[in-house]
Structure formats: C-alpha cells, structure tokens
C-alpha positions in Angstrom: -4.6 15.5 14.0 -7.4 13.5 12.9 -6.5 10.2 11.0 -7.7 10.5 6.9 -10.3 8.7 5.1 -8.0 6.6 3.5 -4.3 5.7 3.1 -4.3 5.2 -0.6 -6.4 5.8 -3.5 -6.4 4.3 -6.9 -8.6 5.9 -9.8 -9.4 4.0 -13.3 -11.2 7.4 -15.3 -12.1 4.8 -17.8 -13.9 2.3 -16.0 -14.8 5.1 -13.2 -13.8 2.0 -10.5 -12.0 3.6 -7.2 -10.5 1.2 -4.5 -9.7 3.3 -1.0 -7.5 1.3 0.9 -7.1 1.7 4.9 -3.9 0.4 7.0 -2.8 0.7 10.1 0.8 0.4 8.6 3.1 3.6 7.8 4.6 3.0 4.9 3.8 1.9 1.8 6.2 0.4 -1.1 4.2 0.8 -5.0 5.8 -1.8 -7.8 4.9 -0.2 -10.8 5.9 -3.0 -13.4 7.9 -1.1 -15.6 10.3 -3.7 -16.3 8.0 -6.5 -16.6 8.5 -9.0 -19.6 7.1 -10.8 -22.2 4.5 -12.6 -22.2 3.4 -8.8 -19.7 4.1 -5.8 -20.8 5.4 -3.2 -18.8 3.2 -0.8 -16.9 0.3 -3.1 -17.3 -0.5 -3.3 -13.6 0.7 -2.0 -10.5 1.1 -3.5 -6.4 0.7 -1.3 -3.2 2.3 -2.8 -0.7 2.0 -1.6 2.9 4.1 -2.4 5.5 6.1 -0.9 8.4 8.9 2.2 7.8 10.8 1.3 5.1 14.9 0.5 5.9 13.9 1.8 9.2 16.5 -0.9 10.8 18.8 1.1 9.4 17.7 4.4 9.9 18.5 6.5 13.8 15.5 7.5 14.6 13.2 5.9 12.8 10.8 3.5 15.2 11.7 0.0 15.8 10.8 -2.7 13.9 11.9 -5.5 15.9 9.4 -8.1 16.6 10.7 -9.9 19.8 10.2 -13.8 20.7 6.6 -14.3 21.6 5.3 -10.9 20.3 2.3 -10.7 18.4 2.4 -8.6 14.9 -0.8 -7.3 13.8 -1.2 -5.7 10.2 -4.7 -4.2 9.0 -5.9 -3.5 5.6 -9.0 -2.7 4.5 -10.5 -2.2 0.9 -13.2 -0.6 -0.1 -14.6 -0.3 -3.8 -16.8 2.6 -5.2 -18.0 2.9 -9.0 -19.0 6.4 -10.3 -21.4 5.8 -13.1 -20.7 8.2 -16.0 
C-alpha cells in the first residue's frame, strides 16, 4: 500500500488557507480547546499533535514504544501551506 499525500489536513473555507501535514509518526492526539477559559474562548483554536501509538505501553499488541539507553528517537513533521484564491 502506497503511503498518502498527507497525514492530516486542516481547511479554513473562509480564508481558503490549507496546511497538509506529513509525519512519520502513527498516531495523532487533536486538543480541540473546548474548555478553554477566559481571557480564550473555547473552540477558538485547535493542536495536532503527532506522536507514537497512543497508551500503546499498555496495550498487548500494540508496537513498543520503549526507547532504550543510547537509542536515537527520530520524529518527522513536515508542513506544507496552500491558498485557494476565491
């Protein structure tokens, strides 16, 4: 199976701005804001954040995600941005 364009996609139709994001990383966690206070509002704003499987210490089955003494971890994101002009 061939590996997708991109990981993640976010979309603003008002401003027509698109941000592709590419990871080498399996999962992804998205904070949404919804119980962000004053002076924010909630919902204002959002965070992707990729990393590896998530409670996969926990999980049988699910890969390792032990990084061992003298191991190197290596995380890739890229970004791109793209406007569609209306």
């Amino acid at each position: 199976m061939q590996k997708p364009e991109f990981d993640a996609l976010l979309y603003s139709p008002e401003t027509g701005f698109t941000v592709k994001f590419s990871t080498n990383q399996p999962g992804l966690q998205l904070y949404s804001g919804n119980w962000l206070l004053h002076p924010l509002e909630p919902r204002v704003g959002l965070c992707l954040d990729f990393q590896d499987v998530p409670n996969a210490p926990n999980m049988a089955g699910f890969p390792s995600t032990v990084l061992n003494a003298g191991a190197t971890y290596h995380r890739e994101i890229t970004l791109s941005f793209e406007r569609n002009h209306c």
